[in-house]
C-alpha positions in Angstrom: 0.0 0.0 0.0 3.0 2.7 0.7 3.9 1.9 -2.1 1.3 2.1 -4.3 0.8 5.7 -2.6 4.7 6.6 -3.6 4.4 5.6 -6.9 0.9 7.9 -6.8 2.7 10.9 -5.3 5.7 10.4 -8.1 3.3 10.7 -10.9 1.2 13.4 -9.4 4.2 15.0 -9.2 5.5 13.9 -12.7 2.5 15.0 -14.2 2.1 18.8 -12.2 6.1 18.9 -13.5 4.7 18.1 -17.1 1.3 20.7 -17.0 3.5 23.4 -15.3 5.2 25.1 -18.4 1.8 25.0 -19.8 0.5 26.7 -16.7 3.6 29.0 -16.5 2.4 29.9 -20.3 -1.2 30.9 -19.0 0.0 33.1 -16.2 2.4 34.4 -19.1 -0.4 35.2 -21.4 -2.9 37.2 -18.5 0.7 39.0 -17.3 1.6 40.2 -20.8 -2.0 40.8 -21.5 -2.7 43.1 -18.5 0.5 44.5 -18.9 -0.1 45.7 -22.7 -3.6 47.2 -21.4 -1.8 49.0 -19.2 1.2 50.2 -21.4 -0.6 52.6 -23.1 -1.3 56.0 -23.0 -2.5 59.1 -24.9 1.1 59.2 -27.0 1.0 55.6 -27.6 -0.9 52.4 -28.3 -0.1 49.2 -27.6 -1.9 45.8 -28.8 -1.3 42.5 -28.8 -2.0 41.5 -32.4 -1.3 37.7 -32.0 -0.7 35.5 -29.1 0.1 31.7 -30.2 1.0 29.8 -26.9 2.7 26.6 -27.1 4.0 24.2 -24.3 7.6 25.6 -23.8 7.3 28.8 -25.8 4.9 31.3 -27.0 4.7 33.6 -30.3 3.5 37.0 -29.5 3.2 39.7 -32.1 2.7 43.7 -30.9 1.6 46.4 -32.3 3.0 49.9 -30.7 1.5 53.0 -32.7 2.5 56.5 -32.0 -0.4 58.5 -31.6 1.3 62.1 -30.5 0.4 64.1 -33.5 3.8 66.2 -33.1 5.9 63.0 -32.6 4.0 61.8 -35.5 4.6 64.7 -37.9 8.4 64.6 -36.7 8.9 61.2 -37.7 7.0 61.2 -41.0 9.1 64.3 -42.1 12.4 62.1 -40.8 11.2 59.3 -43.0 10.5 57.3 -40.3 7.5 54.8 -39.0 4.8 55.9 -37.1 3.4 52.2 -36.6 5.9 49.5 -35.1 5.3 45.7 -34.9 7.6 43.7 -32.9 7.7 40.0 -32.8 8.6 38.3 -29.4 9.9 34.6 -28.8 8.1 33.7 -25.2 10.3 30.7 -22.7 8.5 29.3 -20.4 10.2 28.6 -17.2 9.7 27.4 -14.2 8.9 30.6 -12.2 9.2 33.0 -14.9 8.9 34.1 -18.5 11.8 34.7 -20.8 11.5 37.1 -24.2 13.6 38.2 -27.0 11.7 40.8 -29.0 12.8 42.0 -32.2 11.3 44.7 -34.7 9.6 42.7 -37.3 11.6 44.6 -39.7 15.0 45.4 -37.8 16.4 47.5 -40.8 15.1 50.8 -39.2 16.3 50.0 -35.8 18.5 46.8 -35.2 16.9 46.7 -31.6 16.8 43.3 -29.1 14.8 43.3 -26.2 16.1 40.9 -23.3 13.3 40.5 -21.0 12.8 37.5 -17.5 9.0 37.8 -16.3 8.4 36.3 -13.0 5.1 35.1 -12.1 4.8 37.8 -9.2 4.9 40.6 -12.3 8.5 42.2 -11.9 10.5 42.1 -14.8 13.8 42.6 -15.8 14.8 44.2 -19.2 18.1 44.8 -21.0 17.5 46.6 -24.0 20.7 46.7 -26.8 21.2 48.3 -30.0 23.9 47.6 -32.2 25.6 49.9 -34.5 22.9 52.3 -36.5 23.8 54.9 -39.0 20.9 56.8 -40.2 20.5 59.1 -43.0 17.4 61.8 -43.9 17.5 62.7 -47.1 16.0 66.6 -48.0 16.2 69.8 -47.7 18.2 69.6 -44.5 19.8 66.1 -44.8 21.9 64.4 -42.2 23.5 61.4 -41.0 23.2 60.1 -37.7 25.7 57.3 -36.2 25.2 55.5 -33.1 27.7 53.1 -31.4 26.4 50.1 -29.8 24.5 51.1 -26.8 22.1 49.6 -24.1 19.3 50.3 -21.3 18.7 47.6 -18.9 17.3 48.0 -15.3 14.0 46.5 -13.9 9.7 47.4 -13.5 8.0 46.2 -10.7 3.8 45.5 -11.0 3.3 48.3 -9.2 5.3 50.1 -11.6 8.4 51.0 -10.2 11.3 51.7 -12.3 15.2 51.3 -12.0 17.4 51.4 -14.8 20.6 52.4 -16.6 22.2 53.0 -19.8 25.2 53.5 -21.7 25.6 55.1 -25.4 29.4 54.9 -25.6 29.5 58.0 -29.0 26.6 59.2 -30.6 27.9 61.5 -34.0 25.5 63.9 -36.0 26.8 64.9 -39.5 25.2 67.7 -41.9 25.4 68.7 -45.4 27.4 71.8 -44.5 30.1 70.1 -42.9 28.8 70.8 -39.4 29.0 67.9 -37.1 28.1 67.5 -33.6 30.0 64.7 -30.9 28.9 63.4 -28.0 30.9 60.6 -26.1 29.7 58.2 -23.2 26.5 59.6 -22.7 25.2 58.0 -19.6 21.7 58.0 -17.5 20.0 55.8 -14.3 17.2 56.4 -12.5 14.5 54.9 -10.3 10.5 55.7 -9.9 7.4 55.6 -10.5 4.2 57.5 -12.6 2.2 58.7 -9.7 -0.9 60.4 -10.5 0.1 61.6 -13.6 3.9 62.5 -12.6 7.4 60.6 -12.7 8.4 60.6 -8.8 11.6 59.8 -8.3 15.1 60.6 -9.5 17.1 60.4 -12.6 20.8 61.5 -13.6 22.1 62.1 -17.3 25.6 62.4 -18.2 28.0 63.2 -21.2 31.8 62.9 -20.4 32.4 65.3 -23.9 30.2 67.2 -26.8 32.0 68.7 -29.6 31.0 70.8 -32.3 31.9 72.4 -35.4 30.8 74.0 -38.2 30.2 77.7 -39.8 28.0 80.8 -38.8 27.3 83.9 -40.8 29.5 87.0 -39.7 28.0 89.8 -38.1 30.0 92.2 -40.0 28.9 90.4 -43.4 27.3 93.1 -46.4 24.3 92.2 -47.5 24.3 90.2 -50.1 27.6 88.8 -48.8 28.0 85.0 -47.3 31.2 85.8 -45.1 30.9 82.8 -42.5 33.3 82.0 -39.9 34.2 78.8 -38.4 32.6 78.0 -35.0 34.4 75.2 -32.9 33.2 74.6 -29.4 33.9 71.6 -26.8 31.8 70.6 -23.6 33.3 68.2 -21.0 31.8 67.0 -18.3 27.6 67.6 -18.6 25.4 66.6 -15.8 21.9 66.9 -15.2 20.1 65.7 -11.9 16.3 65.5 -11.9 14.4 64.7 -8.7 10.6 65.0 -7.9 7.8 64.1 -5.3 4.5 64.5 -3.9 3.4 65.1 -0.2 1.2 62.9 1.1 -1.9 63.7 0.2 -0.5 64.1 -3.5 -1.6 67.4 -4.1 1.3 69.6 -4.2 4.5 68.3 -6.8 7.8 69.7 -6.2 10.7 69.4 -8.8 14.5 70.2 -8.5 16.7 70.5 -11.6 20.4 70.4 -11.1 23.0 71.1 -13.8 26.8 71.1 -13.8 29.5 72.0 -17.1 33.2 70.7 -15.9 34.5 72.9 -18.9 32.8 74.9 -22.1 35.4 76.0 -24.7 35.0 78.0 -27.7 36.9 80.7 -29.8 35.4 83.9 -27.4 34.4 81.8 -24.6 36.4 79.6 -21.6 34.1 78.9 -18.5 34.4 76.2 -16.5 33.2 74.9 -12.7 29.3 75.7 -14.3 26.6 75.2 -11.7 22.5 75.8 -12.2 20.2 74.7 -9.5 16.4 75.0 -10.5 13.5 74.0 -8.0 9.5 74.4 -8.4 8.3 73.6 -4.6 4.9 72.8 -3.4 2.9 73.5 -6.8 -0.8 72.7 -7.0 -0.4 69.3 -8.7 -3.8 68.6 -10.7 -3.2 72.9 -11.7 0.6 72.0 -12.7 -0.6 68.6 -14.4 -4.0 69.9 -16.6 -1.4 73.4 -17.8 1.7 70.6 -19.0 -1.2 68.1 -20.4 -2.7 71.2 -22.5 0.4 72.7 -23.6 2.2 69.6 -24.7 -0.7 68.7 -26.6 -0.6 71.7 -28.1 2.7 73.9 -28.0 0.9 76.7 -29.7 -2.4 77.3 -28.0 -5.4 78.7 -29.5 -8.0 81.4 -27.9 -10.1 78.0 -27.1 -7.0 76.7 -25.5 -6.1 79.8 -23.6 -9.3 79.7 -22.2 -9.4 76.4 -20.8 -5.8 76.8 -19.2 -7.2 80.3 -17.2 -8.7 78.9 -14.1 -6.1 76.0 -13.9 -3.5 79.2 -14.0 -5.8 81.0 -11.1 -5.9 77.9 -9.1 -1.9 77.5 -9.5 -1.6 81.0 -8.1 -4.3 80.7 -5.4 -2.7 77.8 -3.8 0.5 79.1 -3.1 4.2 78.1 -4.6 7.6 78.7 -4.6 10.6 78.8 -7.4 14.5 79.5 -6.4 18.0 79.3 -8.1 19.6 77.8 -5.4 23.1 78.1 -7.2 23.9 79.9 -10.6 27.3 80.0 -10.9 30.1 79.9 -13.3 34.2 80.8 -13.9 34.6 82.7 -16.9 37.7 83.6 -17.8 39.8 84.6 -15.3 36.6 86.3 -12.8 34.0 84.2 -10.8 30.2 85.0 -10.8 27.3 83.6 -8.3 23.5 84.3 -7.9 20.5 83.0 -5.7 17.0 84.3 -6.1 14.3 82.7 -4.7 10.1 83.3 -4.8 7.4 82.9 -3.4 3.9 83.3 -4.3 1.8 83.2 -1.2 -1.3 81.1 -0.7 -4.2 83.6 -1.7 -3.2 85.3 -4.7 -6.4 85.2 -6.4 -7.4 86.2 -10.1 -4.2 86.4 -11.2 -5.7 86.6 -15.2 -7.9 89.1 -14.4 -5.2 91.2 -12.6 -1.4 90.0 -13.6 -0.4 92.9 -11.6 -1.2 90.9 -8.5 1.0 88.5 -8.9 4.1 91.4 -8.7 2.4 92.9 -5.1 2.3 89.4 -4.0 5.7 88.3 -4.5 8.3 87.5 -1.6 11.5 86.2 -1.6 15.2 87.8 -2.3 17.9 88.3 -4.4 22.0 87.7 -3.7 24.4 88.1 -6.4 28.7 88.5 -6.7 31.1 89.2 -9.1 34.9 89.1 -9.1 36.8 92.1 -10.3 38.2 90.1 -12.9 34.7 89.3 -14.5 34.0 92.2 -14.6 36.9 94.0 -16.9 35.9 91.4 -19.5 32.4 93.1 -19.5 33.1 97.0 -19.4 28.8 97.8 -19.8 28.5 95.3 -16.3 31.5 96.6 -14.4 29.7 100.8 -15.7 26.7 99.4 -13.7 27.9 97.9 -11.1 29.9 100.8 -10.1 27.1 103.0 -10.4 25.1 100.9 -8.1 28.0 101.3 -5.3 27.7 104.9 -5.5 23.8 104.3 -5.4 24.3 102.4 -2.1 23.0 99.1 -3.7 25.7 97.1 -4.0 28.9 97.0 -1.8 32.6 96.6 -2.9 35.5 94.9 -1.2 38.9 94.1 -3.0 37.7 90.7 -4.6 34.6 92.3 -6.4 31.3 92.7 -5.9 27.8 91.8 -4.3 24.4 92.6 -4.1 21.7 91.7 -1.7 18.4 92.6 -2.0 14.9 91.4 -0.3 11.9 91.4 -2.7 8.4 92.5 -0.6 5.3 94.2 -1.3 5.9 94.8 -5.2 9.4 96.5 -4.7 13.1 95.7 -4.3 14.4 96.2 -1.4 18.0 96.8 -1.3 20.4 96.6 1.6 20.0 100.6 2.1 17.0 100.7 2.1 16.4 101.8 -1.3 13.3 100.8 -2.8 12.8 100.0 -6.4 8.9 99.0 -7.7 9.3 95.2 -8.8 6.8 96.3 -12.0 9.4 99.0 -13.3 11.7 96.3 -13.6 9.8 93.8 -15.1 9.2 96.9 -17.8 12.7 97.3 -18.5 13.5 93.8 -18.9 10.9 93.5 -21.6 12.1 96.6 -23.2 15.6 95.2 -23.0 17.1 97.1 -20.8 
């Protein structure tokens, strides 16, 4: 009788072994099923157009369509696809799904997908092109060449995201001889979509970007096509993007981070570049419905316009802030540093029925130097600053120059006490001066 009940157990066990990949292949197609419904969005379709499932593999066909009307346009006029199908060769394993997925016509982009499914939903991608030269023919031809290249990293079901990539040169040629360089161009990340934002944090890197090419000169006669040759060189580009909601996701902050090691070109040398951007505590179904509508439609129309005011009231009404924690650069020889930052108190109502509001309401302050040394490369800049020493508004010392200034019921406010209406500024700056 044992066994009789071994030899039962074996084959109960022989034959759950046998079913499984079949099983796997089931939970394979709902996964990658669900997955596709969810994939899409109002820039992109996906669909799967064929699902054969078989008892160690699947064939799964997808259809990705672009659906942007500008992305659209942009690749039409590049010659390009607006409607991709990609075929995919399915593994069923034990306790996950493995894919390679190829463009059913590679010759546009010779792209391989690398993907492992478990059943829990996470999966890991790794992404690789191999070498792809591309050339537009027209008006404004040019060549693009890309050396191999990859993004791998991970998505959770709860889409979370971690990933990395790696373009080792990327080279841009044009008919006039211009070309443009960029080597090991580099970016990881991790987050998630959260209520219609990407929360998390991302980092983008080029170790060097050269150009060259030719520009019209200034002092050309018309008729005449004097040009002079432009050569520039960028080492050491970084960008850092972070985001997040509060709790009860209703206010989106952002911070945008941007350092140059080194920019080189015939009338410029500045190195040790620094720009530190943040948008804090934004009304974040405001912020969302404003980027939907103007990224749908970069030029807006009066019907546009209209819908966008009471998002743009709402926006103001709730209260934000904006700084430049860090501008700063070395040019030449002389050193230069800024921080403003704003605020736009909770309360500011009707801010399109009265934009002057929105100048009365503002708070925050200004802080600014500049080396002696910057300034003798700029004559104008070193006239004004002086004059705003004699003015009281600025103060002097034997490295250079600074400026400090509080901003507060619609006027500067500078260290004297000087007061300067916010509004009159704001004028000149439009007027260019």
């Amino acid at each position: 009788m044992n066994n009789l009940k071994k030899a039962g157990a074996i084959g109960g066990a022989i034959v759950i072994a046998a079913c499984w990949p079949l099983a796997v292949g089931q939970i394979g197609q709902r996964i990658l099923t669900e997955g596709a419904q969810h994939a899409g969005n109002d820039r992109v379709s996906v669909q799967l157009v064929k699902y054969d499932r078989g008892y160690l593999s699947s064939e799964v066909q997808t259809k990705i369509t672009l659906l942007d009307p500008r992305l659209k346009q942009q690749f039409a006029a590049d010659g390009l696809p607006t409607e991709f199908l990609l075929n995919s060769h399915v593994s069923h394993g034990i306790a996950s799904l493995s894919s390679e997925t190829k463009l059913a016509d590679s010759r546009d982009f010779p792209l391989t997908l690398h993907t492992t499914t478990q059943l829990n939903g996470n999966t890991d991608f790794n992404l690789v092109m191999n070498a792809w030269n591309y050339h537009r023919d027209g008006e404004e031809s040019f060549t693009v060449s890309v050396s191999p290249s990859y993004l791998k990293g991970m998505v959770t079901k709860l889409g979370e995201v971690k990933f990395e990539s790696k373009i080792p040169s990327l080279a841009i040629d044009f008919e006039d001889d211009a070309k443009i360089v960029l080597t090991d161009m580099s970016a990881k990340g991790e987050g998630k979509e959260s209520n219609g934002f990407w929360i998390g944090d991302q980092v983008f890197s080029i170790a060097k970007m050269t150009g060259q090419g030719n520009i019209p000169e200034a002092s050309a006669k018309a008729g005449e096509e004097n040009v002079a040759p432009v050569i520039f060189q960028l080492n050491g580009f970084n960008y850092h993007f972070t985001s997040k909601l509060d709790e009860q996701q209703a206010r989106f902050s952002s911070q945008h981070a941007f350092a140059v090691d080194e920019l080189e070109s015939k009338t410029v040398h500045a190195k040790q570049m620094e720009l530190d951007f943040a948008l804090n505590g934004v009304d974040s179904n405001a912020f969302k419905q404003l980027s939907n509508l103007y990224q749908n439609n970069p030029a807006l129309s009066n019907e546009e316009i209209g819908k966008a005011l009471p998002y743009v009231d709402t926006l103001f009404s709730q209260g934000f802030d904006v700084s430049l924690g860090k501008m700063d650069a070395t040019i030449g020889e002389g050193r230069f540093t800024s921080q403003v930052s704003l605020s736009v108190p909770k309360g500011t109502e009707h801010v399109t029925q009265n934009p002057a509001a929105v100048v009365t309401a503002l708070q925050g302050h200004i802080g600014t130097t500049a080396s002696t040394a910057l300034l003798k490369q700029f004559p104008s800049m070193h006239k004004w600053a002086d004059e705003l020493v004699v003015m009281n508004m600025a103060t002097q010392n034997d490295k250079g120059y600074a400026l400090k200034a509080e901003i507060k019921e619609g006027n500067v406010v500078f260290a004297n006490g000087e007061k300067i209406p916010l509004v009159s500024l704001v004028m000149m700056g439009m007027h260019g001066y």
